[in-house]
C-alpha positions in Angstrom: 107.1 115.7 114.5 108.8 119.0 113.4 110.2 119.1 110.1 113.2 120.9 109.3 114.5 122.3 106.1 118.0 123.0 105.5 118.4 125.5 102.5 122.1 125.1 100.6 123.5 125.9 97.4 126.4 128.0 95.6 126.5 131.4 96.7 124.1 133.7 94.9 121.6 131.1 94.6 119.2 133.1 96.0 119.2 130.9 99.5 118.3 133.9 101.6 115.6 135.9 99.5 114.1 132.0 99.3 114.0 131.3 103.1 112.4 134.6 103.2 109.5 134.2 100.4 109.0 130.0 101.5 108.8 131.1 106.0 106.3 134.3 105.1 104.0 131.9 102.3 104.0 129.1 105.0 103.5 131.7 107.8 100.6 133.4 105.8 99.2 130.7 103.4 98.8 127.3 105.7 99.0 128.7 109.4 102.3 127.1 110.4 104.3 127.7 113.3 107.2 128.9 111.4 111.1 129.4 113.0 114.2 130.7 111.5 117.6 129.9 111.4 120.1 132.2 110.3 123.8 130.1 109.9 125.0 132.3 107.8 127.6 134.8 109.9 128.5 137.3 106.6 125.0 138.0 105.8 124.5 142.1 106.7 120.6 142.4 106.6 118.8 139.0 105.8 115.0 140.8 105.8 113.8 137.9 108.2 113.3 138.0 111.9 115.2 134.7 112.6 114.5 132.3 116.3 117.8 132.0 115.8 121.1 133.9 114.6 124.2 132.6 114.1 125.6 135.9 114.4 124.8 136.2 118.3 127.8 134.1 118.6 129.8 136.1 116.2 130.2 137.4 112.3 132.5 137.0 110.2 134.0 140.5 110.3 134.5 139.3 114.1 136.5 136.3 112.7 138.4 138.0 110.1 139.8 141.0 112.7 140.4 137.7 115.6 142.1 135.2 113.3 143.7 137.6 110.9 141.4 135.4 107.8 140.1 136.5 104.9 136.4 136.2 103.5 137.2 132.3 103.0 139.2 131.4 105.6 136.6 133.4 108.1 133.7 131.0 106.5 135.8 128.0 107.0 136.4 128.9 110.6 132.7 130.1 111.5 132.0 126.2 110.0 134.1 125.3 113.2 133.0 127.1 115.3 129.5 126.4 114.6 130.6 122.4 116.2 132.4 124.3 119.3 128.7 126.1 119.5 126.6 123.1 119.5 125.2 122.4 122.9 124.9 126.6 123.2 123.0 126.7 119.7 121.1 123.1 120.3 120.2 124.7 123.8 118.4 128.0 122.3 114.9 127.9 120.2 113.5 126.8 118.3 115.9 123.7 118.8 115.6 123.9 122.8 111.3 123.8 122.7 111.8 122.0 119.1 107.8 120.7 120.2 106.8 124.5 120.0 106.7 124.6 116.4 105.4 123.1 112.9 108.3 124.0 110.8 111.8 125.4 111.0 114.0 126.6 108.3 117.2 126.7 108.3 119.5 129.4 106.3 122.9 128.3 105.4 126.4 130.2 104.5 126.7 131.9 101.7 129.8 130.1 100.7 128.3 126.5 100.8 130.5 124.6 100.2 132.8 126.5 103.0 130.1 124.7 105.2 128.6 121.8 103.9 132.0 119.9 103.1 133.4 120.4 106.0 133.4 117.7 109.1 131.7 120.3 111.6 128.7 120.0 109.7 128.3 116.7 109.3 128.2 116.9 113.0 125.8 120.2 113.2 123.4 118.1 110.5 123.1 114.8 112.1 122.4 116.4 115.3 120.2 118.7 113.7 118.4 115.5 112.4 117.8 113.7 115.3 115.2 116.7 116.5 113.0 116.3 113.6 112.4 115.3 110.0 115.1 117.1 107.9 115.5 117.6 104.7 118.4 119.4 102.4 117.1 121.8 99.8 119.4 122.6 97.0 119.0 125.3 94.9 119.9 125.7 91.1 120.7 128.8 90.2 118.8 128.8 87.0 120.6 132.3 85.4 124.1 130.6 85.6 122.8 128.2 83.3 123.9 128.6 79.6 124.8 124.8 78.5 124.8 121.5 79.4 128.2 121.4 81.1 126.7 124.0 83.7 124.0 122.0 84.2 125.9 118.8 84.8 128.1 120.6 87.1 125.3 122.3 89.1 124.0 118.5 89.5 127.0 117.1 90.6 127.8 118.8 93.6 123.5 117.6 94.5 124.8 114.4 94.4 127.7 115.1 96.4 125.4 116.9 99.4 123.7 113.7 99.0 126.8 111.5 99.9 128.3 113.9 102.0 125.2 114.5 104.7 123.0 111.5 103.8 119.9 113.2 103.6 117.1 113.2 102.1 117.8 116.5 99.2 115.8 117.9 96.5 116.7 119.9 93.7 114.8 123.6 93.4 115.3 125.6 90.4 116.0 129.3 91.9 115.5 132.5 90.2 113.1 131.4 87.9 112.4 134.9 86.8 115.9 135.6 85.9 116.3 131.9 84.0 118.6 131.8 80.8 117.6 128.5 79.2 114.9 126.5 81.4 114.6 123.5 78.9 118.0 122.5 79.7 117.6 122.4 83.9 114.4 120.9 83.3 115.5 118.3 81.9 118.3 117.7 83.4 116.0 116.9 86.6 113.5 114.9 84.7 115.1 113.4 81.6 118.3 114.0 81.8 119.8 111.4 78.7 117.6 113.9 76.6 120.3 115.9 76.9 122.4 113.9 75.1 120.8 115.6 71.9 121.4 119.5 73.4 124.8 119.0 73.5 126.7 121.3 70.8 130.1 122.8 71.8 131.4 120.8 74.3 135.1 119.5 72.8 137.4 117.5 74.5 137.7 116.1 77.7 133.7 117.5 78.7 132.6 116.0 75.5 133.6 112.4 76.2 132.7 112.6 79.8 129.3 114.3 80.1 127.6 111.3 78.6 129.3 108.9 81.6 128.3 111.8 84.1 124.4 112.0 82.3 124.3 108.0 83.2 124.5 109.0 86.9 122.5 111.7 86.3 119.7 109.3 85.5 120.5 107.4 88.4 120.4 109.8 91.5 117.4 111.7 90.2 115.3 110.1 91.8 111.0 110.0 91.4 111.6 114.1 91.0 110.4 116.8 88.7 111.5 120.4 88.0 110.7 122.8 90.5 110.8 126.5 90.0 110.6 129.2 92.4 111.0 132.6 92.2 111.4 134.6 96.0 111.5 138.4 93.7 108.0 137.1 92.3 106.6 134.8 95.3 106.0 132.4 92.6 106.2 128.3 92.7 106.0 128.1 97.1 103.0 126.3 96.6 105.1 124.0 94.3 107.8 123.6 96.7 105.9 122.5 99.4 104.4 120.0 97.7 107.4 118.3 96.9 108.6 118.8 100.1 105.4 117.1 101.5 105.9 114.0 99.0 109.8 113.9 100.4 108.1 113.8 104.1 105.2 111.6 103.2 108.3 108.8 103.5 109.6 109.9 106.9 106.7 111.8 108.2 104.7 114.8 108.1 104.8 118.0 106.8 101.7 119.5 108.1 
């Protein structure tokens, strides 16, 4: 069976540059049958050939002239419109001769969570998931990370694309090249109550609450460790997959 791997995180996460590096390694390195999917109707030049573009339908200069929207508001409605496109999007490749191909990765708005939380892609998702074994990849943007409070906050909205799509997710450090303090992501995938001892200016409310959020931290980590990948370097695909392969080896395979 096709697997399918849905890249999200915040915007600058490096999402893009990441579909890029992982499609061309598993392309070049293990001989995979390798589709595209561009979602993402703001993105000007993604340097991938995609199967499929979202932006055959429209962009979101096209919705911003139309509905009179700004940059937001034209994310929110191409998450819409993506539902009102299903059957013409579900009825192109690689989704229409799914059987045609090993793998297929998909690359998501910029503005995640202008996407992920909304209804329509609950919809797009669980369709999406019927096809194929599917998996969300979530990128931490490893340079945005100074303290523990990032980190906590980076994890939280992981276990909120957990909740919100049901699927199976895994955490990626992104940007590993560009990282600010990689002890403190690490950990915060592998041990994360060893942060408890990291912890040095946070006052007030985050200080009495980032222990209580650590404690369920610890218990949606799940049998993970810390990935990093860089897409500037090409380093860690070799890494990724694996874990992706593990995350399969319970619903299938990842050839």
């Amino acid at each position: 069976m096709v697997s399918i791997i849905v890249f999200t995180g915040p915007a600058g996460s490096g999402k893009t540059s990441l579909v890029k590096a992982y499609s061309e390694w598993v392309r070049r390195t293990l001989l995979l049958r390798t589709a595209v999917v561009n979602l993402d109707p703001g993105v000007e030049e993604p340097g991938y050939k995609p199967v499929l573009d979202i932006r055959d339908f429209f962009t979101l200069r096209d919705l911003m002239v139309k509905y009179g929207l700004g940059p937001n508001g034209a994310f929110i409605k191409s998450s819409e419109l993506i539902a009102d496109y299903m059957e013409d999007i579900l009825g192109r490749p690689p989704f229409s001769n799914i059987e045609k191909w090993d793998l297929v990765v998909v690359d998501t708005p910029g503005q995640m969570e202008a996407f992920i939380f909304r209804p329509a892609s609950s919809v797009f998702l669980r369709r999406v998931s019927r096809l194929g074994n599917t998996v969300l990849v979530y990128l931490i943007d490893s340079p945005s990370i100074e303290s523990v409070t990032d980190a906590v906050t980076l994890w939280f909205i992981y276990v909120l694309l957990q909740v919100k799509t049901g699927l199976p997710t895994i955490p990626v450090i992104s940007k590993s090249d560009m990282a600010r303090n990689r002890e403190i992501v690490k950990l915060l995938i592998e041990r994360p109550m060893d942060l408890l001892g990291l912890i040095r200016d946070d006052t007030g409310f985050a200080g009495d609450i980032i222990p209580d959020l650590l404690s369920i931290a610890l218990k949606t980590m799940g049998p993970l460790r810390a990935v990093e990948v860089s897409a500037l370097n090409k380093e860690g695909m070799d890494k990724l997959h694996a874990l992706l392969h593990e995350v399969f080896c319970a619903c299938g395979d990842l050839t």
